[in-house]
BAMI-499959 format. One line per field, with one value per residue (C-alpha): residue in one letter; y, z, x. Coordinates in pm, whole numbers, plus 50000, padded with zeros to 5 digits. Last residue first. Layout:
type <- a,...
y <- Y,...
z <- Z,...
x <- X,...
//
This chain:
type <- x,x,x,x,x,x,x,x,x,x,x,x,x,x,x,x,x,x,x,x,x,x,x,x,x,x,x,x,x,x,x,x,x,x,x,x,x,x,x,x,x,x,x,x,x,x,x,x,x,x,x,x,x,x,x,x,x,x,x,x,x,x,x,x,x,x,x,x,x,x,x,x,x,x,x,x,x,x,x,x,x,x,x,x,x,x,x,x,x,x,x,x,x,x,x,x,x,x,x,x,x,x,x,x,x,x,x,x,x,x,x,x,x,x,x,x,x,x,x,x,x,x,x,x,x,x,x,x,x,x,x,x,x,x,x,x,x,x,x,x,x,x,x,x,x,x,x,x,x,x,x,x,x,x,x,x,x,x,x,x,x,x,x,x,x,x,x,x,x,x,x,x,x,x,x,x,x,x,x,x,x,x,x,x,x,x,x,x,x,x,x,x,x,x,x,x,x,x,x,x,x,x,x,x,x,x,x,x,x,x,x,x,x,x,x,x,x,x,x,x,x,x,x,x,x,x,x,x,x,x,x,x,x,x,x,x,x,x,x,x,x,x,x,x,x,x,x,x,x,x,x,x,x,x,x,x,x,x,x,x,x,x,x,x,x,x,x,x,x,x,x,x,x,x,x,x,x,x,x,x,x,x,x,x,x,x,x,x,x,x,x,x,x,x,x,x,x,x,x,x,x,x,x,x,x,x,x,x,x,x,x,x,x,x,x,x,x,x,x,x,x,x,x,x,x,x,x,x,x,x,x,x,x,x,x,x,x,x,x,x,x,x,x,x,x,x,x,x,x,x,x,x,x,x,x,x,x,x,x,x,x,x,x,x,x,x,x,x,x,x,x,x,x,x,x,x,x,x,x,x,x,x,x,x,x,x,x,x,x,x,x,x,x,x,x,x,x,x,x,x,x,x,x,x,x,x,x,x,x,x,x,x,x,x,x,x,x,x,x,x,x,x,x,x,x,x,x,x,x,x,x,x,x,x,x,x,x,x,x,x,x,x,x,x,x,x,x,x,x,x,x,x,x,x,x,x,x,x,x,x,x,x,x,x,x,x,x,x,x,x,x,x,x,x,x,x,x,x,x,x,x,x,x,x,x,x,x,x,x,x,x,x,x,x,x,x,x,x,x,x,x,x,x,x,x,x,x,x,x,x,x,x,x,x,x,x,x,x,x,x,x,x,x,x,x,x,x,x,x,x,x,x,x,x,x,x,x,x,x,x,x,x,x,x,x,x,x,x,x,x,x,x,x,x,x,x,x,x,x,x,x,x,x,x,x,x,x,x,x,x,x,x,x,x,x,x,x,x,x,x,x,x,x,x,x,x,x,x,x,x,x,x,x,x,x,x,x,x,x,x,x,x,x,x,x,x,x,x,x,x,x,x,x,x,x,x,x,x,x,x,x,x,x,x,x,x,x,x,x,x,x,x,x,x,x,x,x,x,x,x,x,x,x,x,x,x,x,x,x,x,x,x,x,x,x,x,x,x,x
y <- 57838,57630,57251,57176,56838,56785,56417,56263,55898,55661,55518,55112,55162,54913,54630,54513,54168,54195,53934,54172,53900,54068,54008,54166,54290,54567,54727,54921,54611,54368,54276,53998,54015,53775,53669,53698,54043,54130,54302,54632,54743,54992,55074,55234,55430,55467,55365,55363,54984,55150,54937,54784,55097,55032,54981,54823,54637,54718,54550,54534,54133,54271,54265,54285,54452,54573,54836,54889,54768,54489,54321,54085,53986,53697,53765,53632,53985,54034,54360,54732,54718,54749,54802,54640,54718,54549,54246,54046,53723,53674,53599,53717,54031,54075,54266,54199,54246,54345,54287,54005,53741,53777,53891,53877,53957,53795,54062,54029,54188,54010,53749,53670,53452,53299,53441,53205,53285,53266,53549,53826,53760,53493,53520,53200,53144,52885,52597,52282,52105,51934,52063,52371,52493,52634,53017,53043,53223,53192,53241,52848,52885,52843,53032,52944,53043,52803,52871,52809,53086,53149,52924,53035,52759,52779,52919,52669,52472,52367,52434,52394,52329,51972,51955,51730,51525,51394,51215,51042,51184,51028,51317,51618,51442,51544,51836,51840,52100,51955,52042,51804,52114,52021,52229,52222,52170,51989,51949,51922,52244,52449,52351,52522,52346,52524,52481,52371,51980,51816,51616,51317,51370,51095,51146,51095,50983,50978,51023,51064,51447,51385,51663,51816,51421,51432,51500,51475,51600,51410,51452,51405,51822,51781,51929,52020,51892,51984,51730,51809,51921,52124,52293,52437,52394,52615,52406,52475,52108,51918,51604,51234,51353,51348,51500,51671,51698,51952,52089,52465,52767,52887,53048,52932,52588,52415,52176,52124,51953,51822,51787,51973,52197,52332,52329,52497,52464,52695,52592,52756,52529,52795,53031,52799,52976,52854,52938,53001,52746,52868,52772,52676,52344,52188,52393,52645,52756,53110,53325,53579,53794,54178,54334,54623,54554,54248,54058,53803,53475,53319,53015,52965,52810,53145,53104,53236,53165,53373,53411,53738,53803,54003,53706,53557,53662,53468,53581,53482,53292,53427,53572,53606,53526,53580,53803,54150,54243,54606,54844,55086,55176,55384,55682,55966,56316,56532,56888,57186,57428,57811,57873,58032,57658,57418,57053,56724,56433,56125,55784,55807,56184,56414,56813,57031,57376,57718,57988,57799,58023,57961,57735,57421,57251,56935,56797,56490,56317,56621,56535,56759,56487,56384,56531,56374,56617,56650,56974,57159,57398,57748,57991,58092,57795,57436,57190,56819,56677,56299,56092,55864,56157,56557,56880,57187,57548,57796,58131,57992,58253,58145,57931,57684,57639,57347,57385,57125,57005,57402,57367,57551,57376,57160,57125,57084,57278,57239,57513,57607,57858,58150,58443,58489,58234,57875,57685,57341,57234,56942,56626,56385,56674,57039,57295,57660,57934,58098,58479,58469,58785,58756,58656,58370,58451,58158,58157,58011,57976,58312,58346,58310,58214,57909,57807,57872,58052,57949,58203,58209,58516,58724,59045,58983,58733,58356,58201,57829,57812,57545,57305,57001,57157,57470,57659,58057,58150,58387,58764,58879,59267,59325,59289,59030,59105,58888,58871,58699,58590,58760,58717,58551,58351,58036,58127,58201,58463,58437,58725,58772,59079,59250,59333,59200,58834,58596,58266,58098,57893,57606,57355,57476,57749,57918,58178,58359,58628,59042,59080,59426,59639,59673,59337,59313,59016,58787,58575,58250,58425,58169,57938,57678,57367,57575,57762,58117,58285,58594,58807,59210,59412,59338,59011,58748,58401,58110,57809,57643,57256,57217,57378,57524,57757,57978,58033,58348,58642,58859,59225,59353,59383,58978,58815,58474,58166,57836,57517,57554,57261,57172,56798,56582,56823,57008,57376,57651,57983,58328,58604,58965,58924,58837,58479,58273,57861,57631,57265,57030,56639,56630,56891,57079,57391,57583,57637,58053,58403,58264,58580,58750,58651,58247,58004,57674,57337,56983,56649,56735,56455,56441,56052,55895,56185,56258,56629,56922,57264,57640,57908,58270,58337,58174,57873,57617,57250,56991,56581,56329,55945,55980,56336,56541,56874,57073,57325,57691,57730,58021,58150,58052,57870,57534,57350,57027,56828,56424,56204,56386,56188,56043,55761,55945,55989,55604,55485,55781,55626,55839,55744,55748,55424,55235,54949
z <- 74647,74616,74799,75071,75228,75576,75710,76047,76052,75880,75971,75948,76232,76496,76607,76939,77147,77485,77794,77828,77675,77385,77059,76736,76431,76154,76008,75671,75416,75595,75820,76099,76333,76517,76864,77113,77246,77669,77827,77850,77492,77326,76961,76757,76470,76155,76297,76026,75957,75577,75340,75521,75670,76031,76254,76577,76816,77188,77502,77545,77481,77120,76826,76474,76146,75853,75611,75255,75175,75429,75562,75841,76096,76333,76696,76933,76951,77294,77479,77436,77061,76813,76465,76259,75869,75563,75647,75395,75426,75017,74879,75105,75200,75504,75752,76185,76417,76765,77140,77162,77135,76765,76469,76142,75821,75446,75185,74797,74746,75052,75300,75650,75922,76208,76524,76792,76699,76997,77105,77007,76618,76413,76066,75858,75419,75162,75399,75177,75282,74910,74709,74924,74958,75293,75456,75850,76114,76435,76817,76865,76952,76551,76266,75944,75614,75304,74952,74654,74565,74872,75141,75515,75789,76120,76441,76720,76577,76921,76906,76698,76381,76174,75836,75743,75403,75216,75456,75335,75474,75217,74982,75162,75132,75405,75402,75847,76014,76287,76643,76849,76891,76567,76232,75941,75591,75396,75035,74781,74530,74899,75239,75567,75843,76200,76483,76838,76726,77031,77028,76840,76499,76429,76095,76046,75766,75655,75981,75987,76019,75808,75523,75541,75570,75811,75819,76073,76230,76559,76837,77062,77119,76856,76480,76228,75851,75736,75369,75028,74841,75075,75404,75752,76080,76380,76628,76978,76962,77336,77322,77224,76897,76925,76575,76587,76361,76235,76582,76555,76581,76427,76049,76026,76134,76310,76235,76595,76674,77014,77270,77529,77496,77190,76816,76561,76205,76094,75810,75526,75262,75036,75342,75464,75809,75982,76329,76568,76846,77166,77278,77694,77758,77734,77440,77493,77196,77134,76838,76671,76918,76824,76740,76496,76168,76204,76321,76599,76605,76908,77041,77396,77611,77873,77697,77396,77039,76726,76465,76243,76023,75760,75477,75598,75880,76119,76427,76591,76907,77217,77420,77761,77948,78025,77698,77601,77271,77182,76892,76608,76766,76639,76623,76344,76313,75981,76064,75778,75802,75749,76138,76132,76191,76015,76198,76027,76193,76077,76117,75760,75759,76066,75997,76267,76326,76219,76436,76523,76700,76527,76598,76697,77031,77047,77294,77426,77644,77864,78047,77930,78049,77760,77487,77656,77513,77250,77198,76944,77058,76937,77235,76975,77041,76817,76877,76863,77051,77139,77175,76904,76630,76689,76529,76788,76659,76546,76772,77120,77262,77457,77713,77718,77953,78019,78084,78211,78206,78173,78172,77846,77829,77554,77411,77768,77774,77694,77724,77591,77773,77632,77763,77384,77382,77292,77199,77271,77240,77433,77316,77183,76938,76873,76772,76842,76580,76722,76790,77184,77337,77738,78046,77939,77913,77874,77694,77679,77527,77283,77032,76718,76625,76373,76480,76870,76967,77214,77245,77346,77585,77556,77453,77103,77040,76998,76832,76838,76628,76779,76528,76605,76485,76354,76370,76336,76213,76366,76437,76597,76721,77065,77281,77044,76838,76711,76382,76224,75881,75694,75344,75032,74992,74889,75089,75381,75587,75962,76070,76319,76435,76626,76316,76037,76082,75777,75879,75543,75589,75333,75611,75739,75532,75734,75570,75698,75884,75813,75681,75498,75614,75545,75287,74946,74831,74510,74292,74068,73933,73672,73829,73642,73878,74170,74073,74198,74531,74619,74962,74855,75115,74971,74839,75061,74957,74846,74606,74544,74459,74766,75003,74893,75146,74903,74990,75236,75275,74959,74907,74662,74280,74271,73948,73892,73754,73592,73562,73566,73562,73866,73725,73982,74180,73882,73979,74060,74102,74306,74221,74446,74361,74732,74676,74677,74608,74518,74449,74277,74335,74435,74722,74822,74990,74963,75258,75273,75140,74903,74810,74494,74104,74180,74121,74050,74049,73969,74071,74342,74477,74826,74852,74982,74947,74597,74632,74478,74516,74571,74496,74592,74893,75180,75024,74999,75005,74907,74937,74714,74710,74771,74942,75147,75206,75397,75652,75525,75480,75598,75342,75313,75007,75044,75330,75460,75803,75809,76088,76363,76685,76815,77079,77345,77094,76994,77285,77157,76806,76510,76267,75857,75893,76026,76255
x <- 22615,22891,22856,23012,22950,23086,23062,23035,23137,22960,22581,22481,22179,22223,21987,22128,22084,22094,22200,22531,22741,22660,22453,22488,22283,22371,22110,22120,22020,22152,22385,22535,22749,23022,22954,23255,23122,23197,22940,22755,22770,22937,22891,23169,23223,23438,23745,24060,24157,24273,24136,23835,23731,23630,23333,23368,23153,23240,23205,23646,23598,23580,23328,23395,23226,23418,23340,23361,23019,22988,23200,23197,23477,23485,23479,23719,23878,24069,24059,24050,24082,24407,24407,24587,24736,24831,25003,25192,24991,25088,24813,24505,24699,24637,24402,24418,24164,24367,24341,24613,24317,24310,24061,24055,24016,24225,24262,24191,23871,23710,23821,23653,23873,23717,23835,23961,24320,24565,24809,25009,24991,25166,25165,25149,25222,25158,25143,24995,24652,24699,24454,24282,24683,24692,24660,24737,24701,24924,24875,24940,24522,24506,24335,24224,24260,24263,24351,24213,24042,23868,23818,23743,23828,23652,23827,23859,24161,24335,24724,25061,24925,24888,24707,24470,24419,24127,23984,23621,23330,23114,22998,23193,23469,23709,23992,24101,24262,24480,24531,24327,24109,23918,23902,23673,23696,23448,23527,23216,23353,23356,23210,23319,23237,23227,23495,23396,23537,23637,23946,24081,23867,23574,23391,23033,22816,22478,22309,21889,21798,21493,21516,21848,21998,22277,22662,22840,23145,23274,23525,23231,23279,23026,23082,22800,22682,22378,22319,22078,22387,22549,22505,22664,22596,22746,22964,22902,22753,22757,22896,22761,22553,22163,21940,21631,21326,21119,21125,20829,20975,20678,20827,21146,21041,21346,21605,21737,22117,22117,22426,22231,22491,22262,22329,22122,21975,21674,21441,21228,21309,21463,21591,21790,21883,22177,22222,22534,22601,22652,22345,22324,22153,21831,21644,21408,21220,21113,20870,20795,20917,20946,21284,21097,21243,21420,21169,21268,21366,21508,21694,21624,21896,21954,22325,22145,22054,21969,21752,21687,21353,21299,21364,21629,21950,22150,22296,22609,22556,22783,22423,22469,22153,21818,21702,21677,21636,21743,21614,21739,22063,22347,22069,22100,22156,22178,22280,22221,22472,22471,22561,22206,22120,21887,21815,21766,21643,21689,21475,21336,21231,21205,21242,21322,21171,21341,21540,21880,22092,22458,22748,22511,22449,22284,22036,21895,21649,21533,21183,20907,20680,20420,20608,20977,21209,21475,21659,21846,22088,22280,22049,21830,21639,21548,21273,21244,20909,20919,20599,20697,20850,20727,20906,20896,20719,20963,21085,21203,21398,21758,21891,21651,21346,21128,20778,20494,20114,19979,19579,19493,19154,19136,19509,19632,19942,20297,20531,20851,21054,21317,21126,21057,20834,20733,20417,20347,19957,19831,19620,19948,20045,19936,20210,20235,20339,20645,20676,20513,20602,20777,20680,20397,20011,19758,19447,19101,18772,18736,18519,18635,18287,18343,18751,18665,18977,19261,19480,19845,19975,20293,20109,20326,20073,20009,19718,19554,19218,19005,18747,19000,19310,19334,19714,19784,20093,20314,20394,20032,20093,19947,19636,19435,19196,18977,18766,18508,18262,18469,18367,18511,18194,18415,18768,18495,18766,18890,19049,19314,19395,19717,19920,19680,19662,19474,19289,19127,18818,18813,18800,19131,19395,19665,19820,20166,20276,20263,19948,19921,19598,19259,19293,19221,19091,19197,18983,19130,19407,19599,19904,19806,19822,19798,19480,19535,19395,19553,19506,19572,19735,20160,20118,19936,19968,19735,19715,19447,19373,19188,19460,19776,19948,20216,20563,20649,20579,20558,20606,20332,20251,20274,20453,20325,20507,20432,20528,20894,21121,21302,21355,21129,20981,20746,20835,20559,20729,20572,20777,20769,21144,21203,21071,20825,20845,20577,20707,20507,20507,20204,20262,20543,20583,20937,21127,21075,21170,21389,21580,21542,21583,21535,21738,21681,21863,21900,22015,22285,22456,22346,22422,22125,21884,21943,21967,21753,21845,21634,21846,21817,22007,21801,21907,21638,21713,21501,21602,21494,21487,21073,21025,21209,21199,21451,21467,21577,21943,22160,22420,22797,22793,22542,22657,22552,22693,22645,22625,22534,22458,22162,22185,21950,21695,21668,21403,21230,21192,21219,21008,21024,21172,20835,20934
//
């Protein structure tokens, strides 16, 4: 899945995640390009953001008013502003390449095309060399344009009030002209040898781009001040009678219309057959390009009178309001399989495995969610993978009472091992051994490379916990009660511990202690050495969760509705928070935040240090799988037969920055 799109199947999930403000002036849409982001007051100063963060990297500002987003190409900026200054800036420290001062009123920033940059000052039509900014030729014009350039094929398109002109930008002639029944107040746009125009007669052109002769139009009820837009074979274009409309690029045929609230004066923004475009009437929209069908919208505190910008899955949106909106989807892509799905992902090199109720275990690509490919086991998986990454093999249990070691890359059973019980029991691995539990009362531990038994140790219930193995100890608990310390070598008992109900949640170790939770509502942390109590908290109800430790404090969940923080040396808790039913799933963190699901459908987001909510994903079904991340994706399956791919966004943000 390429980042820089914006999928349709997203659009409904978009929401804003981060709100920028420069002073209290309107911005112009941004710019972005590699890890930077390009901001143009419409008060003078033109800034440059890392993209991630929005720390500002540099700055320039301008005598006059920016008249325009700047235009960037190879890593140049070209900005114009009020000054009657045109500026060439090298994008990567805002230094000054060169500038021009124009005897007329500018536009707008220059077009460049073939190594040229172009603009219209005052009546006379420049043409400079944009990597020196020395006159190449200029032209003067019968009258001053009053929109700006469009340059195609070396032809440059020029309007003057209700004409349009095409000129040879090499003969510097014009070789024709049409004239239209009212003033011309946007842009031009060639595409496909036609010239698309709209007019203040509220009708949209459709010129032959050698003769300008004319070979359609189409009049709305009201002027037309936005440039049109050509995607997917039709041409959008909206007017002042507050409609967009999308005709057949060819022929002018009208396929559909949707009306706003308010004039339509910036072409629409377009990402996987999905147009973005803002009104005066405060909203963005999102429609279906081939249908016209409403899939989203978002209303502002200002009219918003430029086009979107799409970059790396967001969409950012410039409002009068003097804010710039950031939105993002939750969801990158959904999996949909036959079942419920309680296995916890597992995540190596782009891909993500998984099993389901349905009895397939899965691995799909992370990026986009596609199959690579399915086995069906002969029971139900509960079982959570574990992908070795080194040899390129996946280890899972199924209710079929089989452990599989699995090719990473085909699916393909390396070998398979048969316990007595079925194996809800994740594996784990050390030292050339995959050990797993069987509700046979057993752990084992088997060769990595031929699945042939080394050693097995018999509990007196059913082992659903997963081994943890630390300094060669194996801990693991069984529902007979006890938490069990065995030799990781030879299976030898080390010691065991004794709670007060069935050990389903699997041990975490981390500097010397051990935490695990028990269905006698409690959790507790023991000596690693000796099996020792060093400290319990009891919660509302049992502890299925498996507890996750970072910095210092001890996660997790509990069947009384809550996920639960403590300090990892003393158990002194440090806050709760409570969900809309119980939490089986085991937390993950990952930078700063921490990951659970809930019987409630939801998977929650919150600060690790506080337990505030940073977002929230619901689901259709009840979560007991735990997630899984990486880079910016979070994965997670729900009872709902789907597994989700969701994008790793914060809250909503404001970031002020003085102007």
């Amino acid at each position: 899945m390429e980042h820089s799109i914006l999928y349709k199947e997203n659009v409904p999930y978009l929401r804003p995640v981060e709100t920028l403000q420069i002073g209290d002036t309107p911005l112009w849409p941004p710019l972005l390009n590699d890890d930077m982001l390009y901001i143009a007051a419409r008060n003078h100063t033109l800034y440059a953001l890392d993209k991630h963060t929005h720390k500002p990297l540099w700055s320039y500002k301008a005598q006059g008013d920016l008249l325009s987003a700047p235009t960037l190409l190879d890593d140049v900026l070209y900005i114009a502003s009020s000054d009657r200054t045109v500026c060439a800036l090298e994008a990567r420290t805002g230094g000054v390449l060169w500038y021009y001062q124009a005897q007329g009123a500018l536009l707008c920033a220059p077009t460049i095309a073939e190594g040229v940059a172009y603009f219209v000052a005052g009546q006379t039509l420049y043409a400079l060399d944009a990597g020196l900014g020395d006159v190449l030729w200029s032209y003067d014009l019968q009258e001053r344009a009053h929109v700006p350039l469009t340059v195609s094929n070396g032809i440059i398109y020029i309007a003057e009030k209700s004409r349009l002109y095409a000129l040879d930008a090499i003969r510097r002639v014009i070789i024709w002209s049409y004239a239209t029944q009212d003033t011309v107040r946007a842009a031009p746009v060639v595409v496909d040898e036609m010239v698309y125009l709209g007019s203040q007669d509220h009708t949209l052109y459709a010129l032959n781009s050698e003769t300008g002769q004319k070979l359609w139009s189409y009049t709305t009820r009201d002027a037309i001040l936005a440039s049109p837009a050509i995607a997917y074979g039709m041409v959008f274009v909206g007017s002042n009678d507050y409609t967009l409309y999308a005709l057949e690029a060819r022929f002018g045929t009208l396929r559909w219309q949707y009306a706003t609230n308010g004039p339509l004066l910036a072409p629409p923004a377009f990402s996987d057959e999905t147009l973005f475009v803002g009104s005066f009437d405060h909203s963005c929209y999102a429609l279906d390009a081939l249908t016209g069908e409403k899939l989203w919208s978002y209303g502002t505190r200002g009219p918003i009178d430029t086009s979107p910008s799409i970059a790396e899955g967001i969409l950012y949106v410039s409002s009068t309001d003097t804010y710039l909106y950031e939105f993002a989807s939750d969801r990158r892509w959904t999996f949909t399989t036959g079942n419920a799905i309680e296995s916890s992902p597992a995540t190596a090199n782009g891909m993500v495995y998984f099993g389901s109720t349905d009895h397939n275990v899965y691995a799909l690509k992370g990026e986009a969610g596609e199959v690579q490919w399915s086995i069906e086991t002969g029971e139900e998986i509960f079982s959570s993978p574990l992908a070795d990454s080194t040899r390129e093999v996946i280890y899972i249990g199924s209710n079929d009472f089989t452990l599989y070691a699995l090719a990473a890359s085909t699916g393909a059973i390396l070998w398979d091992f048969l316990t007595a019980g079925h194996i809800i029991s994740s594996p784990g691995e050390w030292n050339g051994m995959v050990y797993v539990g069987s509700a046979d009362h057993c752990v084992y531990a088997l060769d990595v490379e031929t699945g042939e038994e080394i050693w097995h140790y018999e509990t007196t219930g059913n082992i659903t916990s997963s081994p943890c193995i630390v300094d060669g100890v194996l801990y693991i608990g069984s529902l007979d009660q006890q938490v069990y310390a065995l030799n990781a070598s030879d299976g030898k008992l080390i010691w065991s511990y004794m709670t007060g109900g069935g050990v389903h949640s699997s041990p975490t170790v981390e500097q010397g202690l051990l935490y695990v939770g028990s269905r006698d509502y409690k959790l507790y942390a023991l000596d690693t050495r000796t099996g020792a109590k060093r400290w319990e908290f009891e919660t509302g109800n049992i502890v299925d969760s498996s507890p996750t430790v970072a910095n210092d404090i001890v996660y997790v969940g509990s069947h009384d509705h809550h996920l639960y923080a403590f300090d990892a040396r003393s158990g002194k808790k440090r806050w709760q928070y409570r969900t809309g039913g119980a939490v089986a799933s085991s937390p993950r963190i990952t930078d700063g935040t921490v990951y659970a699901g809930s019987e409630d459908g939801n998977l929650y987001a919150l600060d690790i240090h506080s337990g505030e909510k940073r977002w929230c994903y619901r689901t259709k079904g009840a979560i007991h799988a735990s997630a899984a991340t990486d880079e910016d994706t979070v994965y997670i399956g729900s009872s709902d037969h789907s597994f989700y791919a969701l994008q790793r966004i914060q809250l909503p943000t404001h970031l002020h920055l003085p102007s």
